[in-house]
C-alpha positions as CSV (number, residue, x, y, z in Angstrom):
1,X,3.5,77.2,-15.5
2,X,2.6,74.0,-16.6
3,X,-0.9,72.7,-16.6
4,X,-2.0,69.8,-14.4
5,X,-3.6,66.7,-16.1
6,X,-3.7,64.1,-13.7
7,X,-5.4,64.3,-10.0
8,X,-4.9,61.3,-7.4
9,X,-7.6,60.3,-5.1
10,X,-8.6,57.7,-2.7
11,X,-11.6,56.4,-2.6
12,X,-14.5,56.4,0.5
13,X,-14.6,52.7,0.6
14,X,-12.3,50.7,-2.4
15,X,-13.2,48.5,-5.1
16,X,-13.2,45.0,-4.0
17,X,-11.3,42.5,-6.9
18,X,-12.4,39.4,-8.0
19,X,-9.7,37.9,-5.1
20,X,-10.8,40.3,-3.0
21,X,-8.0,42.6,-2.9
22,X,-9.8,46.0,-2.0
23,X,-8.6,49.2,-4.1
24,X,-9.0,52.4,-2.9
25,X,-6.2,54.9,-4.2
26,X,-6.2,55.9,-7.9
27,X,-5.2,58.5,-10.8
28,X,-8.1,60.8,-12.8
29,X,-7.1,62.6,-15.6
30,X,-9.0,65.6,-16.9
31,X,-11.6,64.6,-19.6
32,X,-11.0,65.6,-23.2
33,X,-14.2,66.0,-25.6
34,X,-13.5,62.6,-27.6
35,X,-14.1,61.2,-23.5
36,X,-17.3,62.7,-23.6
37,X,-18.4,62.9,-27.5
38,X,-17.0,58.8,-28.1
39,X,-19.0,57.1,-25.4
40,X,-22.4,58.6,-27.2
41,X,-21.1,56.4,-30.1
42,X,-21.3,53.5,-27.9
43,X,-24.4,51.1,-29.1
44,X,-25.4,50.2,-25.3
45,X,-25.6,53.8,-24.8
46,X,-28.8,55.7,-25.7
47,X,-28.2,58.7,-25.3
48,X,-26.7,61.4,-23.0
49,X,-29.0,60.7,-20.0
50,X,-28.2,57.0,-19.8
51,X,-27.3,56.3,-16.1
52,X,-24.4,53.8,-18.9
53,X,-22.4,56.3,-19.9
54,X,-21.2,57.7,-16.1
55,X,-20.0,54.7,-16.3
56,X,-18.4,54.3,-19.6
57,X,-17.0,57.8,-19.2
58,X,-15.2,57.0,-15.5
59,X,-13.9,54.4,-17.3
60,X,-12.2,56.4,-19.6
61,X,-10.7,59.1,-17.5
62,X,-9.9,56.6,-14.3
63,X,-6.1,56.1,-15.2
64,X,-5.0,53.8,-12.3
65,X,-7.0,52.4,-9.4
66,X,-4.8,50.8,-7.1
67,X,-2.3,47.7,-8.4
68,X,-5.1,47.4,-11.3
69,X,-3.1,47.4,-14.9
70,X,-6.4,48.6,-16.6
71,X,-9.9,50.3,-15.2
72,X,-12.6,49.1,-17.7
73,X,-16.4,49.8,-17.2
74,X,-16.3,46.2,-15.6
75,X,-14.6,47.7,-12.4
76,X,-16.4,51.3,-12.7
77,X,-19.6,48.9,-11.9
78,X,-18.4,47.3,-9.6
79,X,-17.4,50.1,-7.3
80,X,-19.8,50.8,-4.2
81,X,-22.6,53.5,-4.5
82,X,-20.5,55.9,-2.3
83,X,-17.4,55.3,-4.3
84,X,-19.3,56.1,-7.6
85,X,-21.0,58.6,-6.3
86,X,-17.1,60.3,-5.1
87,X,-15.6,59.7,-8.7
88,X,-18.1,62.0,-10.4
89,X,-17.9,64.3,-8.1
90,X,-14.4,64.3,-8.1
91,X,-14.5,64.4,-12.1
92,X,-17.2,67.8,-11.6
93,X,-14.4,69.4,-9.9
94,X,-11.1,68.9,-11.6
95,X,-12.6,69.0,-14.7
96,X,-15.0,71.9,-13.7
97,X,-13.9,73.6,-11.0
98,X,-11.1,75.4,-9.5
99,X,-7.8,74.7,-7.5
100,X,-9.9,76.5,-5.0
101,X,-12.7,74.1,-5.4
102,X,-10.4,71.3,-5.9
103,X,-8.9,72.1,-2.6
104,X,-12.1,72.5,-0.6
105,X,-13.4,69.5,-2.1
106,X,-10.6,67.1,-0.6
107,X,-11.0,69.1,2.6
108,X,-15.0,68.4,3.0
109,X,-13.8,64.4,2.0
110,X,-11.4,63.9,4.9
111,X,-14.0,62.8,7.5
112,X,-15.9,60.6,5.2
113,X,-12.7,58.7,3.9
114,X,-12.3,56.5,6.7
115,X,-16.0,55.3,6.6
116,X,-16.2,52.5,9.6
117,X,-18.7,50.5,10.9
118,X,-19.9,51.3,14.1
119,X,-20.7,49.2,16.9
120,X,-23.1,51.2,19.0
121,X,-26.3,52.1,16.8
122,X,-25.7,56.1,16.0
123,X,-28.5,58.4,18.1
124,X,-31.7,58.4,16.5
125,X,-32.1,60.8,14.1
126,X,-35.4,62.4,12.5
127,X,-36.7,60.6,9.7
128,X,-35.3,61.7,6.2
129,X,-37.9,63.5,4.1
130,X,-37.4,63.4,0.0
131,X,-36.7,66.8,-1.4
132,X,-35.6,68.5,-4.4
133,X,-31.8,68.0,-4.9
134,X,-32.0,72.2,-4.9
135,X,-33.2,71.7,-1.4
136,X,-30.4,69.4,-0.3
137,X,-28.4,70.5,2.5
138,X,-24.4,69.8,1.3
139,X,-25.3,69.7,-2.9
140,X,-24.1,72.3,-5.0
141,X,-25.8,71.5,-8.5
142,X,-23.5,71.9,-11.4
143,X,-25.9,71.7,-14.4
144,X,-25.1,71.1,-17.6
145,X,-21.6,70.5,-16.8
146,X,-20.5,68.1,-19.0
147,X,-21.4,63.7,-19.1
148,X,-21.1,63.9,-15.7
149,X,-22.5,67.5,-14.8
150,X,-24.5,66.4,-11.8
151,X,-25.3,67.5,-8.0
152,X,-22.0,67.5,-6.3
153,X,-21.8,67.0,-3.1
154,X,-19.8,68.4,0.1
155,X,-19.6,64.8,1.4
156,X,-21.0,61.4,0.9
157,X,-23.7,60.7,4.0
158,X,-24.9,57.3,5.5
159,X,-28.9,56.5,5.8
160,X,-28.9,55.1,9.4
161,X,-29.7,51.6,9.8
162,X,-33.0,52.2,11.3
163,X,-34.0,54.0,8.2
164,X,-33.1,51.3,5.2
């Protein structure tokens, strides 16, 4: 039994190139400790709760993201909130979690990878309240796990229109 290293995924939404080419398929590899340990080298990182080094460390693990010959932190910041926000949860799991996990976490994605605009406003929904991430409905915190040991979450919701 051989160990897997690499993990494909596709993105909710794609990174959009500078010729507007939109990306959304792409390769993770697992994370080694020089991917976590090196970025805290890194002079525009200050430390291991800069928002920078989710970046820097994406970077690192993202091997291929669609016909692009190179991810840099360039493209990891350019990626839409949604899309970042899939990436480090998709790093939490296979680096993380279990087959299992890995498994449940594609499942949980399927509905939100084909994210379209509607035409018809959705039904109104109650207002959002803040809470606690603990008190999130669809977050499974994860602390400690790691650069990127953050809430992950069961899928990536939209804030209704009326509400931004």
């Amino acid at each position: 039994m051989s160990l897997r290293t690499t993990y494909d995924f596709t993105l909710p939404r794609g990174y959009v190139d500078d010729h507007g080419t939109v990306h959304r398929t792409g390769t993770m590899r697992l994370a080694t400790a020089r991917d976590e340990l090196e970025p805290l080298r890194d002079p525009t990182i200050s430390g291991p709760d800069d928002p920078r080094l989710t970046i820097v460390v994406l970077a690192r693990v993202v091997s291929a993201l669609g016909s692009l010959e190179l991810v840099t932190p360039h493209e990891i910041e350019g990626l839409f909130a949604a899309d970042l926000a899939y990436l480090q949860d998709f790093y939490g799991v296979i680096n993380f979690g279990t087959e299992a996990e890995f498994e449940e976490f594609l499942a949980a994605q399927q509905p939100a990878a084909a994210v379209e605009p509607t035409a018809e406003p959705a039904a109104a929904e109650p207002a959002l309240q803040p809470a606690e991430p603990e008190n999130t409905p669809g977050v499974d915190l994860d602390p400690g796990q790691g650069a990127l040991g953050r809430a992950r979450r069961s899928a990536i919701e939209e804030i209704p229109a009326e509400i931004r």
